[in-house]
C-alpha positions, 0 to 999 in steps of 0.5 A: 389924543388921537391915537389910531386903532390897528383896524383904523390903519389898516382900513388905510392900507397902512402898517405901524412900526410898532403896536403899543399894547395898552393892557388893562392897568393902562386902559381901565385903572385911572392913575394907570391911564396917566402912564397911558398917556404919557407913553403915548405923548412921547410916541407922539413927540418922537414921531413914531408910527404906532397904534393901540388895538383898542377894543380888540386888546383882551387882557394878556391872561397874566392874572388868570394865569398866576392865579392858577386858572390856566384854562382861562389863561390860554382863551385869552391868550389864543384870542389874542394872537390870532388877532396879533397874527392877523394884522401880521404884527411883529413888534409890540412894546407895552408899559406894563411887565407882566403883560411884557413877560407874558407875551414875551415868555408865554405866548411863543408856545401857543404860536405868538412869535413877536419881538416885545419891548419894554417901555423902559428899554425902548425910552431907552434907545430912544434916549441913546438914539438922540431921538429925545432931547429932555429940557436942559435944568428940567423939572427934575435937575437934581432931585433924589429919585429912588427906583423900585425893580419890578419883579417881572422885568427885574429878577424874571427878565434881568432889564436892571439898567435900562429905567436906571439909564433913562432916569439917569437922562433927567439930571436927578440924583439915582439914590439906591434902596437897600434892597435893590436890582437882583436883590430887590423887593417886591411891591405885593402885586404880582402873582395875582395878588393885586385882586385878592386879599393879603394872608395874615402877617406883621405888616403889608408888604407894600408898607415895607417896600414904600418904607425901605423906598422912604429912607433913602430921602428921595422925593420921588419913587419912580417905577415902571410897572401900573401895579407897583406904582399903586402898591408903592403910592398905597405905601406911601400914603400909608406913612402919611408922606404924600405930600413930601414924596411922589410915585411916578412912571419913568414915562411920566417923569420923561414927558414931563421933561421932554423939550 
């Protein structure tokens, strides 16, 4: 897709408007490279001047962290920020909220100042800004899209309108789960508890949430998080719906609308 490393812009004495940090879901998980790519064909369509630091990104420590390794959290973290520091970077937006909450949050204290952007804020303002124009009757007019609240951009940031605002923007009827906004669910990955095993229990908290998400009738699950969209399309498959319901990035769901 031709997307320009920091280091290859900078070779070319110029700087980007924003740095689109990636992340690992993004960059290594294969459904997750789909909102990568996504993302960066509406960058790419809107014309803004961005750049991915390639193999100078590390993970931003969220898992390491959670999981209680703070020693571990705080290598990755300063490595990341004297490379942030050294290019000089000032606005990052990222699809992914635990690496937005992390570097938002987090990374001030050990000397990471940035301005951090969610993707879902920032298609946001690129929608209100007259910047996107979605095809009129897209591919979406009318359909039921029920949107699940990422924890971290939910309840740890309060960003609820944002990704309502954006699918609202493709026609398609917004139909609310029970449980929703401050209220909400989680999808069972957050805390680190994507890449451990789940304690013993009635019923996988995935299975839950994709069920509440099922009842409502919507033929889509929008997200906006690479970990939810795995526990919600697990949790599909799981009431063997697949076919009928699909799990989809608020990305994917607007560059596959763009006109």
């Amino acid at each position: 897709m031709q997307v320009p490393t920091l280091a290859e812009m900078t070779a070319n004495s110029e700087s980007p408007e924003i740095l689109f940090w990636v992340g690992c879901a993004g960059s290594f998980d294969q459904r997750a490279q789909k909102i990568t790519k996504a993302f960066a064909t509406i960058l790419n369509h809107v014309g803004i001047k961005y750049a991915i630091l390639g193999k100078e990104e590390m993970c931003s420590g969220d898992p390491a962290r959670r999981a209680g390794n703070e020693f571990m959290f705080q290598m990755m973290a300063y490595q990341n920020i004297q490379v942030l520091n050294s290019y000089n970077i000032k606005k990052i937006v990222t699809a992914c909220p635990h690496c937005f909450n992390t570097l938002k949050n987090e990374y001030p204290e050990l000397g990471g100042n940035y301005e951090v952007i969610h993707h879902a804020s920032f298609i946001q303002q690129l929608i209100d800004e007259g910047k996107i124009t979605l095809l009129e009757g897209g591919n979406f007019k009318g359909k039921k899209i029920t949107y699940h609240d990422s924890c971290y951009l939910g309840r740890a940031n309060n960003i609820y309108d944002a990704p309502r605002k954006v699918l609202e923007a493709l026609d398609a009827e917004l139909v609310e789960m029970k449980r929703c906004k401050s209220n909400g669910l989680c999808c069972g990955a957050g805390g680190a508890q994507m890449f451990k095993e789940e304690e013993k229990g009635d019923t996988r908290i995935n299975f839950e949430r994709a069920k509440e998400a099922l009842e409502t009738g919507a033929s889509i699950i929008a997200a906006a998080c690479p970990f939810c969209n795995t526990m919600m399309t697990d949790g599909v498959k799981n009431s063997n719906k697949e076919e009928e319901v699909e799990v989809f990035d608020i990305a994917e769901l607007i560059a596959a609308s763009l006109q």
